[in-house]
C-alpha positions in Angstrom: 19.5 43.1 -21.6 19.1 39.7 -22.8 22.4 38.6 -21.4 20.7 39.6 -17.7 17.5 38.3 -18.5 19.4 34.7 -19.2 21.6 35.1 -16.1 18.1 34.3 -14.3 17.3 31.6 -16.3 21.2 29.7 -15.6 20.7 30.5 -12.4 17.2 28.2 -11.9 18.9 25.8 -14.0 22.5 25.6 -12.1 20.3 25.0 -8.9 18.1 22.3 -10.9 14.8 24.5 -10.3 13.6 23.2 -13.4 10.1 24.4 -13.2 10.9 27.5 -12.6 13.5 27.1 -15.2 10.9 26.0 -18.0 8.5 29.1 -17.0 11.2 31.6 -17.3 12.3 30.0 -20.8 8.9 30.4 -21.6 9.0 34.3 -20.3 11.8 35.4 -22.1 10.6 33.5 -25.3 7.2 35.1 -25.2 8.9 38.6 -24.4 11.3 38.0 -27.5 14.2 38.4 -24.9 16.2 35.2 -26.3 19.7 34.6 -28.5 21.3 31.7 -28.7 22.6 30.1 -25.6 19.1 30.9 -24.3 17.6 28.7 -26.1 20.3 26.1 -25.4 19.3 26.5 -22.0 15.8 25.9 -22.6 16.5 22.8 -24.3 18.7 21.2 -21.6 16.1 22.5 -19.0 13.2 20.7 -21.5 15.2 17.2 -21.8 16.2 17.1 -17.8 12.9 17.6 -16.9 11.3 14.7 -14.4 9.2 13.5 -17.7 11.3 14.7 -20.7 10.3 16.9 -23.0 12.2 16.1 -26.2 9.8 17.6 -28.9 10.5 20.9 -27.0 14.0 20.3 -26.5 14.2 20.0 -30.7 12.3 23.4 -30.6 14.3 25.3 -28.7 17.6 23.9 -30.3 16.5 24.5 -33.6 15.9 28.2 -32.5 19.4 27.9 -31.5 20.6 26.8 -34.3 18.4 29.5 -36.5 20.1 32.2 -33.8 23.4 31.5 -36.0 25.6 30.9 -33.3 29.6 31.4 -33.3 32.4 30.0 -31.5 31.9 27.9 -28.3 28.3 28.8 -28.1 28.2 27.3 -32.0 30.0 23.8 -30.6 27.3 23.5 -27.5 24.3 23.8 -29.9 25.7 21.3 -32.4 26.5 18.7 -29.7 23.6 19.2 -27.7 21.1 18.5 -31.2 23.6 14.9 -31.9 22.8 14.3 -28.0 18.9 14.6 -28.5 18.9 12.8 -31.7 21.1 9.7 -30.0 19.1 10.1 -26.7 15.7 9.6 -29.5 17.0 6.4 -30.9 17.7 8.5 -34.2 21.3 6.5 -33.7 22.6 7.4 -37.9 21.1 10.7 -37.9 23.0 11.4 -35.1 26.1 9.7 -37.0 25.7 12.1 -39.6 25.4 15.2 -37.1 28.7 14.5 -35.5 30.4 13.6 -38.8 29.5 17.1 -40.2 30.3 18.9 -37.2 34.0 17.3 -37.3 33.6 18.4 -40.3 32.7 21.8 -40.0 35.4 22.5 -36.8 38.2 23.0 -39.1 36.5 26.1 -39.7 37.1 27.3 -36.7 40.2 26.9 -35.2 38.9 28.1 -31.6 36.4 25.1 -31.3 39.0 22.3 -31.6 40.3 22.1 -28.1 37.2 22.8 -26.6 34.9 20.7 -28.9 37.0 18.3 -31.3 37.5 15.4 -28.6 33.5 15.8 -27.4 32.5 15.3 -31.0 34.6 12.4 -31.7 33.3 10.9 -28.4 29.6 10.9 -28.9 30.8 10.1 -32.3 32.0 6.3 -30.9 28.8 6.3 -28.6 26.8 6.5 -31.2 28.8 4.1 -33.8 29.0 1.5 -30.9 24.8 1.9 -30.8 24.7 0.3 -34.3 27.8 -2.0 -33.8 30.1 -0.3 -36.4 32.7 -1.2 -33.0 36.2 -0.9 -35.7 34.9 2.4 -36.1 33.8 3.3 -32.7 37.2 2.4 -31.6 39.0 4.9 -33.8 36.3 7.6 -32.3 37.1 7.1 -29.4 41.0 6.8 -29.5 41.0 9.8 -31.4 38.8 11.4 -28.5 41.2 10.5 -25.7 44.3 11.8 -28.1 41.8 15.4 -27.9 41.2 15.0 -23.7 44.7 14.3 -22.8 46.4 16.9 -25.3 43.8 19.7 -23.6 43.3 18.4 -20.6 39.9 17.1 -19.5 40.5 14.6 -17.2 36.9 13.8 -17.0 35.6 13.2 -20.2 39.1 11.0 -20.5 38.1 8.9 -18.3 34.4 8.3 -19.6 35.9 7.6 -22.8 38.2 5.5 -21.3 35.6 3.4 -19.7 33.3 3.5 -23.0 36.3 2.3 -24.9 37.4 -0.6 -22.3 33.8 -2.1 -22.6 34.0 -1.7 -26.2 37.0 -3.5 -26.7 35.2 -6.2 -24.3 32.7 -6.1 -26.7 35.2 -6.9 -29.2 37.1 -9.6 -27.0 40.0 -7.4 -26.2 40.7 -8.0 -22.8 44.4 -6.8 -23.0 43.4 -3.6 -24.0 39.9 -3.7 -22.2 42.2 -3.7 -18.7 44.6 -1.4 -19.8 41.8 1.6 -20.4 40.2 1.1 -16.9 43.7 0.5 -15.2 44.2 4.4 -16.8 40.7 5.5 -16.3 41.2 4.0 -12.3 42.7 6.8 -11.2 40.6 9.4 -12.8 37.4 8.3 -10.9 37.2 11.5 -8.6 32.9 11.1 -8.0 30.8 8.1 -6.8 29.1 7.6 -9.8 32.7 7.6 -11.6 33.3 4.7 -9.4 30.2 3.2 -9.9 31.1 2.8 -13.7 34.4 1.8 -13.0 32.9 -1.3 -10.8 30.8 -2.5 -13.7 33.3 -2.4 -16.6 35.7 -4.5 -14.4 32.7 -6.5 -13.7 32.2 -6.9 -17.4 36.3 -7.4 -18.0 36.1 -10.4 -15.7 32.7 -11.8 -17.1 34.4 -11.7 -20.8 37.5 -12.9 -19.6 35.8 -16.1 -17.7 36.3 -14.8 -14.0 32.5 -15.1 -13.3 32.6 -15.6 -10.1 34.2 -12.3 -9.7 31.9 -11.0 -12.3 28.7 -12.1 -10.6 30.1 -10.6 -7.4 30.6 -7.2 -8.3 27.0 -7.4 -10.3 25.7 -8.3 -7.0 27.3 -5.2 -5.0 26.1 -3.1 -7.1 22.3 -4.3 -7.4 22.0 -4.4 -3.7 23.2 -0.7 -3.8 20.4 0.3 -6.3 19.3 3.1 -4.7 22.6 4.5 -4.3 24.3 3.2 -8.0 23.1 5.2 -10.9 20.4 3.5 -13.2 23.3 3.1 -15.9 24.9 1.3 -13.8 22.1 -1.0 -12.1 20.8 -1.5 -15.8 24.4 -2.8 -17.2 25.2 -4.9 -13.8 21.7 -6.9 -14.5 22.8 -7.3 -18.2 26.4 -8.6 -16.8 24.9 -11.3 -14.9 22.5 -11.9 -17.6 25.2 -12.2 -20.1 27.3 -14.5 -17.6 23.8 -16.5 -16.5 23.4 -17.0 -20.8 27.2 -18.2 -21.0 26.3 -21.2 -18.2 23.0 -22.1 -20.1 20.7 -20.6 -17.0 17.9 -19.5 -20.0 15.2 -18.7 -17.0 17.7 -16.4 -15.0 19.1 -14.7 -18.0 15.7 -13.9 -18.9 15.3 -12.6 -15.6 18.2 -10.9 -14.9 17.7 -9.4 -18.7 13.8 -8.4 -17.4 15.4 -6.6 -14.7 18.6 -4.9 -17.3 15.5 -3.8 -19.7 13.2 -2.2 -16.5 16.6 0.1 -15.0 17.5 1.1 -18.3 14.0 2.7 -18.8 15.1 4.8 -15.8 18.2 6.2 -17.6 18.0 9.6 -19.5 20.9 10.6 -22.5 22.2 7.1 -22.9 20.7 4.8 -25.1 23.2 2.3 -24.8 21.5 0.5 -21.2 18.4 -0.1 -23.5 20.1 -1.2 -26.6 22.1 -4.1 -24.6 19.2 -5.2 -22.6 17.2 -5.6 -25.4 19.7 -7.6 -27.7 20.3 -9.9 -24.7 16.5 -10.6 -24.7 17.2 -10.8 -28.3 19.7 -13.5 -27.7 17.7 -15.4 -24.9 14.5 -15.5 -27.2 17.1 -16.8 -30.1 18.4 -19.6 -28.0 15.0 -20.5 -26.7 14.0 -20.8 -30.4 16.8 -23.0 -31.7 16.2 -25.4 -28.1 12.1 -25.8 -29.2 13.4 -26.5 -33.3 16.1 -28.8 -32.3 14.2 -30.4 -29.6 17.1 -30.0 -27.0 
């Protein structure tokens, strides 16, 4: 019975009802008709609602988690509660989350394919959040090892594109180009190529192609409404980045106004709002040292 009564509440959520999806959690929660990938519905309709809900989100994972969940399901719930906690800012909770659940998967032999390389991922998005990059790196290496070896050309390529702007990050650019020359051809959806544009944009900014750099940023900020925020948010911190580089401290502080205001748009990534804001960081630091050293 309960497995029908959830086949409703998939379906409002496959078609993005969420309204209706959020009432009907609400039903079957009142009715006591729940188990545990119930409630991991109800906290994935709760987080993607048009305002968020996080505090209910924790609820119903928690429930989740209290439902005892086993294989598969088990994997879902404990990613989904290192998501929320990343997607709160609570960056080395979240640390700890994923670490135990790696942890934990050798336990269960059926979760590795499936949830191993997903773990190790958010693992490295999270790490990267508070600059542990050597470590982030290793994450995410061992995560594309896990999406190659089982096949998930998808998450391959997002890592691939995480890990390129990590090693530009780093000031890699050998090994920057070489993970989006292999993530190129994986780009099968516009908003794959979307982040593909602005981690070559990035790869040329780091590597002193500006020109090229500023031109892709450009591309992509007059195709806002079309470019995911993500993507909007990190081509204004590009430019920003490239505008700080030339000693332009007004336009850097615009273009890192502009990075900060798109990356309020983006939901389950931290990351937009975490660079904005150090490049602010980095503007107001060079401003600073200009008034003390009267240059």
């Amino acid at each position: 019975m309960v497995v029908q009564q959830r086949s409703h509440l998939q379906h409002l959520w496959e078609q993005r009802r969420l309204s209706e999806a959020r009432e009907e959690y609400q039903r079957l929660l009142a009715a006591g008709m729940t188990d545990a990938e119930t409630h991991l519905l109800g906290a994935l309709v709760a987080r993607f609602q048009p305002t968020p809900d996080y505090r209910q989100a924790r609820l119903a994972l928690e429930r989740a988690a209290a439902a005892q969940p086993t294989g598969v399901t088990l994997g879902k719930v404990q990613l989904a509660m290192g998501n929320l906690l990343r997607e709160l800012g609570e960056t080395h909770a979240a640390i700890e989350y994923y670490e135990s659940f790696i942890k934990e998967i050798a336990a269960y032999p059926d979760l590795k394919p499936v949830c191993l390389g997903a773990a190790y991922y958010n693992l490295g998005l999270a790490l990267r959040c508070v600059r542990r990059y050597d470590e982030a790196l290793l994450a995410y290496e061992t995560a594309c090892r896990e999406f190659r070896a089982n096949d998930f050309p998808d998450y391959l390529r997002q890592c691939l594109q995480n890990m390129a702007w990590l090693h530009c990050l780093m000031g890699d650019i050998r090994l920057a180009e070489s993970a989006l020359v292999e993530a190129e051809d994986l780009c099968d959806s516009a908003e794959a190529r979307w982040q593909q544009q602005v981690g070559w944009a990035y790869l040329e900014a780091v590597s002193g192609e500006r020109s090229n750099a500023l031109t892709r940023c450009d591309r992509i900020i007059k195709a806002e409404s079309e470019a995911p925020p993500v993507v909007v948010s990190h081509a204004y911190w590009v430019a920003g980045q490239v505008a700080l580089t030339l000693g332009q401290i007004e336009q850097a502080s615009m273009l890192a106004d502009q990075a900060i205001s798109w990356s309020i748009r983006v939901q389950n990534d931290v990351r937009p709002m975490h660079d904005a804001n150090r490049l602010r960081r980095d503007i107001n630091q060079l401003k600073l040292h200009k008034d003390l050293s009267g240059a």
